[in-house]
PDB file of N, CA, C and O in Angstrom:
ATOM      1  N   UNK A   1      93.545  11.835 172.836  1.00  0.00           N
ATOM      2  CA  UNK A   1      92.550  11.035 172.178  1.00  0.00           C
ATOM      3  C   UNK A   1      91.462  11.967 171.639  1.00  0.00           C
ATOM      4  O   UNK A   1      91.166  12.929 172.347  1.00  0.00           O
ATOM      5  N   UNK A   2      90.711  11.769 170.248  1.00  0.00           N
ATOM      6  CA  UNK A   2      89.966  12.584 169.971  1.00  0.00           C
ATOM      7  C   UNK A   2      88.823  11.697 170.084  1.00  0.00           C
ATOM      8  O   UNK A   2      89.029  10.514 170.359  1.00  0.00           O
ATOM      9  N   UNK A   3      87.657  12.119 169.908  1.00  0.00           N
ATOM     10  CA  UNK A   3      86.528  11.576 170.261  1.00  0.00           C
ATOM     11  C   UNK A   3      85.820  12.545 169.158  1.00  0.00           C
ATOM     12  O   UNK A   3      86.118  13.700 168.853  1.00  0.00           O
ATOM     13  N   UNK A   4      84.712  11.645 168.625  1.00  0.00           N
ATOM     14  CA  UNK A   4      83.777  12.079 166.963  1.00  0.00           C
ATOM     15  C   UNK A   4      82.455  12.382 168.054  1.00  0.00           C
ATOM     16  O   UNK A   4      81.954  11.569 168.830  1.00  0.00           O
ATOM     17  N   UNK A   5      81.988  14.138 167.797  1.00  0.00           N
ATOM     18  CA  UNK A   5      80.398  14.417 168.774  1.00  0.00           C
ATOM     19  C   UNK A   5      79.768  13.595 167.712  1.00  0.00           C
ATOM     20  O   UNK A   5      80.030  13.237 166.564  1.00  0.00           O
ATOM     21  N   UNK A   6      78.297  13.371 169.077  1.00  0.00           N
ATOM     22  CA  UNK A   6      77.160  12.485 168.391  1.00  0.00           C
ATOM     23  C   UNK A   6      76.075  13.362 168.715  1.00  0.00           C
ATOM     24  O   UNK A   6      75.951  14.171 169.635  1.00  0.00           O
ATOM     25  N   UNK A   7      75.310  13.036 167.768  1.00  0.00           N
ATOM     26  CA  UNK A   7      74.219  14.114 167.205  1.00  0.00           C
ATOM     27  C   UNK A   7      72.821  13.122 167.913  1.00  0.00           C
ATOM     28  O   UNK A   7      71.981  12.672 167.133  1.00  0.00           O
ATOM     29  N   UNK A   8      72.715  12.887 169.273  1.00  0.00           N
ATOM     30  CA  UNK A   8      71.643  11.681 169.396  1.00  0.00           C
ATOM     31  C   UNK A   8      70.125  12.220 168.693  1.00  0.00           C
ATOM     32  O   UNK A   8      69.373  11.355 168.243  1.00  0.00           O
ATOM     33  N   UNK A   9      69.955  12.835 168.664  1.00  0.00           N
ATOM     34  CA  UNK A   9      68.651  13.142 168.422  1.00  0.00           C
ATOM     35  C   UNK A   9      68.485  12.693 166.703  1.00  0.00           C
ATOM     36  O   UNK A   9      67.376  12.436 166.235  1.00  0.00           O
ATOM     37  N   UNK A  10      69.689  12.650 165.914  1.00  0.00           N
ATOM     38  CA  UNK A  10      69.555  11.798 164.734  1.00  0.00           C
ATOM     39  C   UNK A  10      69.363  10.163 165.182  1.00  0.00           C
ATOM     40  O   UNK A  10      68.571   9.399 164.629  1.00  0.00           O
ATOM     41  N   UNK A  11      70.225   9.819 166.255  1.00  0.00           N
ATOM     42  CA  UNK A  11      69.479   8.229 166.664  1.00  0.00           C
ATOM     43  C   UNK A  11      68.054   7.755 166.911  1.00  0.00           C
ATOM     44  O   UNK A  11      67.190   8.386 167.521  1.00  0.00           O
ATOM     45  N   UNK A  12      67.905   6.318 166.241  1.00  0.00           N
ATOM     46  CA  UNK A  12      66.325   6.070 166.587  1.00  0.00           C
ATOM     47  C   UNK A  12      66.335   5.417 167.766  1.00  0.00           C
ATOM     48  O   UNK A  12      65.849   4.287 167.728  1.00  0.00           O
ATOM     49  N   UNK A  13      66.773   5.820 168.864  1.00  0.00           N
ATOM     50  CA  UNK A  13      66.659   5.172 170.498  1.00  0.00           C
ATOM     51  C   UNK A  13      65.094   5.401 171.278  1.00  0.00           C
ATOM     52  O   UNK A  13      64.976   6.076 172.300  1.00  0.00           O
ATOM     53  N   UNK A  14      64.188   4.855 170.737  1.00  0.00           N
ATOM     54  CA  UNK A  14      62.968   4.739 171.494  1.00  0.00           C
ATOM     55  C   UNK A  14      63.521   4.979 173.599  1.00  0.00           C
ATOM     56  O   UNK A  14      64.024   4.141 174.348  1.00  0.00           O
ATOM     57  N   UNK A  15      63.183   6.216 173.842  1.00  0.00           N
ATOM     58  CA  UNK A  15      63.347   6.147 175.061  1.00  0.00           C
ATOM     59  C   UNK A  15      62.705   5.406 176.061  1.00  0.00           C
ATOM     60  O   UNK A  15      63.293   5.517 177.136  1.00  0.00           O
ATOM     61  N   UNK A  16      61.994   4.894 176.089  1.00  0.00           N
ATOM     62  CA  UNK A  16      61.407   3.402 177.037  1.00  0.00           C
ATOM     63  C   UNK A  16      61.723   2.532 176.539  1.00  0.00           C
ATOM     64  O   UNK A  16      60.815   1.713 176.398  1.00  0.00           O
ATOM     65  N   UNK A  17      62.922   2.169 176.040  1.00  0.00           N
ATOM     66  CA  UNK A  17      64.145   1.295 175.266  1.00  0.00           C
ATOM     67  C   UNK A  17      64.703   0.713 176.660  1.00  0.00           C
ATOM     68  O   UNK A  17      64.879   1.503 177.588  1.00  0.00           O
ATOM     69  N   UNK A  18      64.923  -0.363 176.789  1.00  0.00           N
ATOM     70  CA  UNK A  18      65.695  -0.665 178.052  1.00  0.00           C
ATOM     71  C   UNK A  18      67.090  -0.080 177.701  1.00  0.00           C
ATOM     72  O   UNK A  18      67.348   0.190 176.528  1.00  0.00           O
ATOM     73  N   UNK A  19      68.152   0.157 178.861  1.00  0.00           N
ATOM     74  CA  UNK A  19      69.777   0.179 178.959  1.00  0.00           C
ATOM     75  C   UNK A  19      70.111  -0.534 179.450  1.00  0.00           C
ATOM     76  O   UNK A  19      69.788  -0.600 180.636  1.00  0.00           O
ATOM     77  N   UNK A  20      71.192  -1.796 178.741  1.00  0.00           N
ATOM     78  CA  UNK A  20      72.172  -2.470 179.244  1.00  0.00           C
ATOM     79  C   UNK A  20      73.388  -1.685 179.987  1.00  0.00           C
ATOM     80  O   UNK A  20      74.102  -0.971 179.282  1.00  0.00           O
ATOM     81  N   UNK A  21      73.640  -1.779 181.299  1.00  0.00           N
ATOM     82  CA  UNK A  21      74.793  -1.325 182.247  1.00  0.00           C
ATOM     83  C   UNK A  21      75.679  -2.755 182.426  1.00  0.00           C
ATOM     84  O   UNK A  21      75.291  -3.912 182.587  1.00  0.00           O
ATOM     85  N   UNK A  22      77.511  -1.976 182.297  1.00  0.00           N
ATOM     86  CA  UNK A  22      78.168  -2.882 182.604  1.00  0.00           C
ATOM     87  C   UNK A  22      78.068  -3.566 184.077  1.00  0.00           C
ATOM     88  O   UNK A  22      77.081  -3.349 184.779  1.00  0.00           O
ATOM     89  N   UNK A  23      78.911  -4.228 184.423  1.00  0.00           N
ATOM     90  CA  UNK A  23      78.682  -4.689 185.124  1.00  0.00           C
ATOM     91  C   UNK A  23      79.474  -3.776 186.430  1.00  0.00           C
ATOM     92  O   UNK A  23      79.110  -3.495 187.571  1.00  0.00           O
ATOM     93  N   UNK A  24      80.780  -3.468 185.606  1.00  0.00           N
ATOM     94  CA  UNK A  24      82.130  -2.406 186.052  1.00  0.00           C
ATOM     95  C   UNK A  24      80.862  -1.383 186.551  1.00  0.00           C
ATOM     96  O   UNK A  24      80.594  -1.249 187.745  1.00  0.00           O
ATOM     97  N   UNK A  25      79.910  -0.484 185.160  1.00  0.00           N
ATOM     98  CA  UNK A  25      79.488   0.544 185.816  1.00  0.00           C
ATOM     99  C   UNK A  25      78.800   0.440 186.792  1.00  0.00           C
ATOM    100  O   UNK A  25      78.810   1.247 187.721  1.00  0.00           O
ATOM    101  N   UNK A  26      77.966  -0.764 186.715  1.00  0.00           N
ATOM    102  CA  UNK A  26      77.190  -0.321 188.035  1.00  0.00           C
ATOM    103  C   UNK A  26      76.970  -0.594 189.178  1.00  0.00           C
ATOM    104  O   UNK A  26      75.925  -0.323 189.770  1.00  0.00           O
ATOM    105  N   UNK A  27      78.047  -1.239 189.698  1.00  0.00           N
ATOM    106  CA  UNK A  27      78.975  -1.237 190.994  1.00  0.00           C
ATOM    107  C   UNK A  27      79.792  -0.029 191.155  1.00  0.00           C
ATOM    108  O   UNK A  27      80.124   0.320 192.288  1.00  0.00           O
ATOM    109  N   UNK A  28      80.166   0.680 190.053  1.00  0.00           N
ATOM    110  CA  UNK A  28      80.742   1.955 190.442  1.00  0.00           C
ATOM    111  C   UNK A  28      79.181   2.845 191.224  1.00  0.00           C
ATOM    112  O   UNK A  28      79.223   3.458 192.290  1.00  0.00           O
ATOM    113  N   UNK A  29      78.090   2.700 190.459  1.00  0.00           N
ATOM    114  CA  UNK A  29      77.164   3.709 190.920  1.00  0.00           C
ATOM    115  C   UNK A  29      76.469   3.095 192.065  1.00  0.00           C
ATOM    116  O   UNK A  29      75.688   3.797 192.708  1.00  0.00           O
ATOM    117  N   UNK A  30      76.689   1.701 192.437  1.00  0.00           N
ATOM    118  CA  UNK A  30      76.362   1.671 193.820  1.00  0.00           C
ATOM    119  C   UNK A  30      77.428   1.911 195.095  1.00  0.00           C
ATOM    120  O   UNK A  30      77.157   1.984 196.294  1.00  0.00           O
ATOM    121  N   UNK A  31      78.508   1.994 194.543  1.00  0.00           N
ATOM    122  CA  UNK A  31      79.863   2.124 195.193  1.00  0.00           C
ATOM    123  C   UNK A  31      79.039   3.539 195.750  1.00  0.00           C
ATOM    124  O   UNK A  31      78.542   3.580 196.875  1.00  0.00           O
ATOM    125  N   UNK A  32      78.987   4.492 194.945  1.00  0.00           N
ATOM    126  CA  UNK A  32      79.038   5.990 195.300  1.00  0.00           C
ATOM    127  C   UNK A  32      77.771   6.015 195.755  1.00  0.00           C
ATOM    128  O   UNK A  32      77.876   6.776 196.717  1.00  0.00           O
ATOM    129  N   UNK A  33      76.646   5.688 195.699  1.00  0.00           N
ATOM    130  CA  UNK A  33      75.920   5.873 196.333  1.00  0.00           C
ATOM    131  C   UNK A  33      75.067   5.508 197.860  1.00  0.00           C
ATOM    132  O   UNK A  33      74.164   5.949 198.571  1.00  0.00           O
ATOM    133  N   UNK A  34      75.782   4.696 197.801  1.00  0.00           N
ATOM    134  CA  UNK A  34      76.160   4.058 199.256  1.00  0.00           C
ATOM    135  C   UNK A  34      77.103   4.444 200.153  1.00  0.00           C
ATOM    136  O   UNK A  34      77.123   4.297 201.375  1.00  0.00           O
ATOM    137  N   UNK A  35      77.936   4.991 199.366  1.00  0.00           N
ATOM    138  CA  UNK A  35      79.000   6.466 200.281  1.00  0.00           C
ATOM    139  C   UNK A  35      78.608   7.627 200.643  1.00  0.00           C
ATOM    140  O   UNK A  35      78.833   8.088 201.762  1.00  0.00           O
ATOM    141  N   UNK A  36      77.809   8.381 199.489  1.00  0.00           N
ATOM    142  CA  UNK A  36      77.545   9.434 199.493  1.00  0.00           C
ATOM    143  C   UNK A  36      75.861   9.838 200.005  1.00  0.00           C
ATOM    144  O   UNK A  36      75.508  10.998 200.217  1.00  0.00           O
ATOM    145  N   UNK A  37      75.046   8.764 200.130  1.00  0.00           N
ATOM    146  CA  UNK A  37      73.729   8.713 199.868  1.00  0.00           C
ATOM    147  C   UNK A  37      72.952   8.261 201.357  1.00  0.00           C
ATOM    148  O   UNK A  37      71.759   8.122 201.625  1.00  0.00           O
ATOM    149  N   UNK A  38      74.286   8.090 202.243  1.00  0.00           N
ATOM    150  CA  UNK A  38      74.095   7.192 203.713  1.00  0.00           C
ATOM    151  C   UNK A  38      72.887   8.109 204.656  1.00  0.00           C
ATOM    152  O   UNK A  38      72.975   9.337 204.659  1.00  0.00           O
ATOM    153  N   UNK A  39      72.321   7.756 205.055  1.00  0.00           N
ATOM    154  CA  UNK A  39      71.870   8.586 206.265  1.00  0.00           C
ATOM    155  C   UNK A  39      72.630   8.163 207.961  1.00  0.00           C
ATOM    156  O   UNK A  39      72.294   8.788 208.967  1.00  0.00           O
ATOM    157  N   UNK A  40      73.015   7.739 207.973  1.00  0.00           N
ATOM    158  CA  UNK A  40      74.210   7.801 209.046  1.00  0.00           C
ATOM    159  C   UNK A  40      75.072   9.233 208.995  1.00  0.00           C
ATOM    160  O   UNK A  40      75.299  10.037 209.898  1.00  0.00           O
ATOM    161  N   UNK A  41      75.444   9.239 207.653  1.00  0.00           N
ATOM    162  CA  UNK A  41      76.362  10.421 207.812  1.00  0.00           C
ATOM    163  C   UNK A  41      75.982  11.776 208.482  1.00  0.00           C
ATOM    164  O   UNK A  41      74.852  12.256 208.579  1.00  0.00           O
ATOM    165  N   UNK A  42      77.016  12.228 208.868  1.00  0.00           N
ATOM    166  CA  UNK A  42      76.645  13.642 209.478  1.00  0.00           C
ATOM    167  C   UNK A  42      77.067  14.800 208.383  1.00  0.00           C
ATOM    168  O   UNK A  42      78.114  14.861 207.738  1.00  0.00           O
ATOM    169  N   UNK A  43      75.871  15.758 208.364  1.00  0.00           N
ATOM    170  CA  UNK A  43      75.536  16.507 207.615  1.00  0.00           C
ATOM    171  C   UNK A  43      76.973  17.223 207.088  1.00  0.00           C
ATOM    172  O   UNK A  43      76.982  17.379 205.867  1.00  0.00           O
ATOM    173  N   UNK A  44      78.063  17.638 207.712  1.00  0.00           N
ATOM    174  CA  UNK A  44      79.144  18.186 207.492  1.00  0.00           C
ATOM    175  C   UNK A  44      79.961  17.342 206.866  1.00  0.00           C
ATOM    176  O   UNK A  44      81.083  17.848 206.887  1.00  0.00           O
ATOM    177  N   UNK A  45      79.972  16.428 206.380  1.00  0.00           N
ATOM    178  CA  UNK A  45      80.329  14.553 205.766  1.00  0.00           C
ATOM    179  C   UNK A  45      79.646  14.755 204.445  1.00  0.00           C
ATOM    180  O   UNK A  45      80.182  14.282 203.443  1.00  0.00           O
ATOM    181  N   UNK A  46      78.414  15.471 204.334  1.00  0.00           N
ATOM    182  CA  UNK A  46      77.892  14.952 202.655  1.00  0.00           C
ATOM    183  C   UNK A  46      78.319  16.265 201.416  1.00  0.00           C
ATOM    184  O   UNK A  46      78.560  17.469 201.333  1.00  0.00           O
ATOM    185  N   UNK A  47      78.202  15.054 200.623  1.00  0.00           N
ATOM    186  CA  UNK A  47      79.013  15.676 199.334  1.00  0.00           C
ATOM    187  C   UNK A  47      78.077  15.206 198.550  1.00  0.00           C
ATOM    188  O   UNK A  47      77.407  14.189 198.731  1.00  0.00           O
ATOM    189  N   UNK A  48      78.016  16.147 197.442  1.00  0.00           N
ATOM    190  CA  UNK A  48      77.308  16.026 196.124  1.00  0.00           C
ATOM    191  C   UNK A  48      78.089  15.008 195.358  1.00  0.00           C
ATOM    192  O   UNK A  48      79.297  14.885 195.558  1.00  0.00           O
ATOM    193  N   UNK A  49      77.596  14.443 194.688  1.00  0.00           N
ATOM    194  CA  UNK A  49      77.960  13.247 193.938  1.00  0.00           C
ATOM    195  C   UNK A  49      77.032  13.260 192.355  1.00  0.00           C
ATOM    196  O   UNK A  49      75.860  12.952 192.141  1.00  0.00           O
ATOM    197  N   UNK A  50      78.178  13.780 191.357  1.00  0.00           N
ATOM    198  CA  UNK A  50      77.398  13.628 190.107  1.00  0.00           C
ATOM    199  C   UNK A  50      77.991  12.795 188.833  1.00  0.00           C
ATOM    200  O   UNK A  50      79.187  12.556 188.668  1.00  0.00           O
ATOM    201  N   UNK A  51      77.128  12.473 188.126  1.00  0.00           N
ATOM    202  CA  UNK A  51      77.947  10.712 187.681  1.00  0.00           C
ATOM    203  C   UNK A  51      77.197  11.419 186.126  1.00  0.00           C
ATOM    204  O   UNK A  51      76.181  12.025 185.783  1.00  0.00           O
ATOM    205  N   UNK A  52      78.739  10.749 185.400  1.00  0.00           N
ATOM    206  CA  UNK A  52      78.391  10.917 184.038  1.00  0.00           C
ATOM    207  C   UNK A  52      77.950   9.314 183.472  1.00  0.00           C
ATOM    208  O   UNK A  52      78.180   8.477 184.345  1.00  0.00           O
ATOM    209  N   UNK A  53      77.549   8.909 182.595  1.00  0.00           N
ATOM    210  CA  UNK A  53      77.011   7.418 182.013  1.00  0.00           C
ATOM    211  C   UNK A  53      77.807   7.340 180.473  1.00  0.00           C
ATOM    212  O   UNK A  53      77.365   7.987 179.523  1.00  0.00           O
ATOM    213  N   UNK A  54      78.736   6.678 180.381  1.00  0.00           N
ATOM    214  CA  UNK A  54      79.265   6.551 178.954  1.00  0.00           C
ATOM    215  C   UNK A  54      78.882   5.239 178.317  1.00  0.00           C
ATOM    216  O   UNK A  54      78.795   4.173 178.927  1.00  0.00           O
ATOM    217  N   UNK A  55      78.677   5.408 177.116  1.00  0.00           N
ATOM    218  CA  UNK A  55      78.514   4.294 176.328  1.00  0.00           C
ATOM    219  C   UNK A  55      78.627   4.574 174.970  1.00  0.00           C
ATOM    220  O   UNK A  55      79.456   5.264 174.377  1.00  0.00           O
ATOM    221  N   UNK A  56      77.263   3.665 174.392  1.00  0.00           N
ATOM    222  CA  UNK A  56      77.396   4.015 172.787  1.00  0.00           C
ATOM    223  C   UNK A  56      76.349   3.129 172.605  1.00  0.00           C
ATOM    224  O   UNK A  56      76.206   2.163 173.354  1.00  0.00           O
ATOM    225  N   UNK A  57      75.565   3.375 171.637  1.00  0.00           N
ATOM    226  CA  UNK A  57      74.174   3.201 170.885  1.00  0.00           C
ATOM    227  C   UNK A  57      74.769   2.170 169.522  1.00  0.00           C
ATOM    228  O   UNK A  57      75.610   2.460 168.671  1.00  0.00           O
ATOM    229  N   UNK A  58      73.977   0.880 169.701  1.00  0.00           N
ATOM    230  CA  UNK A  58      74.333  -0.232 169.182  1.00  0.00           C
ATOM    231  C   UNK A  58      73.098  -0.642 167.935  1.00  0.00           C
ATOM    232  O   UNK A  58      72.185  -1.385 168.295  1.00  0.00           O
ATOM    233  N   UNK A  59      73.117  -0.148 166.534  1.00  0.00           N
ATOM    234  CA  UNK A  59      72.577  -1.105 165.553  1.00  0.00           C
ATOM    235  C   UNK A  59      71.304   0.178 165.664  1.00  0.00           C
ATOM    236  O   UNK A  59      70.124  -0.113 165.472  1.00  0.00           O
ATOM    237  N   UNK A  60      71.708   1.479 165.969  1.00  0.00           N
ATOM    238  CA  UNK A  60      70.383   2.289 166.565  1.00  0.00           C
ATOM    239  C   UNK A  60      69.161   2.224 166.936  1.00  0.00           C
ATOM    240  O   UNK A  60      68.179   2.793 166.459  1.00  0.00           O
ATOM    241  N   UNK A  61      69.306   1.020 168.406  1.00  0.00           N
ATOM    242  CA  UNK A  61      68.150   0.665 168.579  1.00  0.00           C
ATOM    243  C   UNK A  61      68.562   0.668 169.869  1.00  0.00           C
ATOM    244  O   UNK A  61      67.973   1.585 170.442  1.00  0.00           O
ATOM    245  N   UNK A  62      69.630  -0.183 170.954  1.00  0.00           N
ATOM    246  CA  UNK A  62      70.406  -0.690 171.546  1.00  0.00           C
ATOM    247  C   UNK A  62      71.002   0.256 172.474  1.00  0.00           C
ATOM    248  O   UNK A  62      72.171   0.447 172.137  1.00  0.00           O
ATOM    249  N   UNK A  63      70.679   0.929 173.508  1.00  0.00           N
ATOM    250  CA  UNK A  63      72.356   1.774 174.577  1.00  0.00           C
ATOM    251  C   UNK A  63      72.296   0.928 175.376  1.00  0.00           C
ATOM    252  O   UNK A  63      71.410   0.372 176.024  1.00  0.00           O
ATOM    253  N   UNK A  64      74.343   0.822 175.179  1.00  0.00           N
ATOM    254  CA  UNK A  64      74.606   0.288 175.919  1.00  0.00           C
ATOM    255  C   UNK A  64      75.771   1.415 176.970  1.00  0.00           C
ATOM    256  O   UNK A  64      76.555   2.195 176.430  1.00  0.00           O
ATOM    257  N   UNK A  65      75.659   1.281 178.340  1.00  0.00           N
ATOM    258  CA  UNK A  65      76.711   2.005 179.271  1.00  0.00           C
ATOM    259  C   UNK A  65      77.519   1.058 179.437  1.00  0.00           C
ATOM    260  O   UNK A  65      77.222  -0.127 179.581  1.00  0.00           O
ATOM    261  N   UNK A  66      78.553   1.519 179.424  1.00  0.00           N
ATOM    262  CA  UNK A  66      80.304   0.679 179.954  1.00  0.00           C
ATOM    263  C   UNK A  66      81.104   1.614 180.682  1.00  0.00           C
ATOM    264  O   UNK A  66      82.216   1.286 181.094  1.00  0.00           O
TER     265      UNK A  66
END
């Protein structure tokens, strides 16, 4: 699959713009962070946990994550 780079800084996304999150994503990011983020766990148990956010910028005003 090819994928077209995006140049965001040509987008007009006002950054104190709200983000719409799916619903999929963000049960994934409480999934993991509630695994990874526990204080129960014992120190030899934790793992770094780093999360990418995909989406796409809607009507250039609009991000949305899915």
């Amino acid at each position: 699959m090819v994928r077209k780079s995006i140049n965001f800084s040509s987008k007009k996304v006002d950054p104190e713009s709200p983000c719409i999150i799916s619903m999929k994503a963000y049960r994934r990011i409480v999934v993991y962070a509630l695994r990874y983020a526990n204080n129960d766990m014992k120190p030899k148990n934790w793992r770094e946990a780093y999360g990418i956010l995909i989406g796409h910028i809607e009507n250039d005003d609009i991000c949305y994550i899915t």
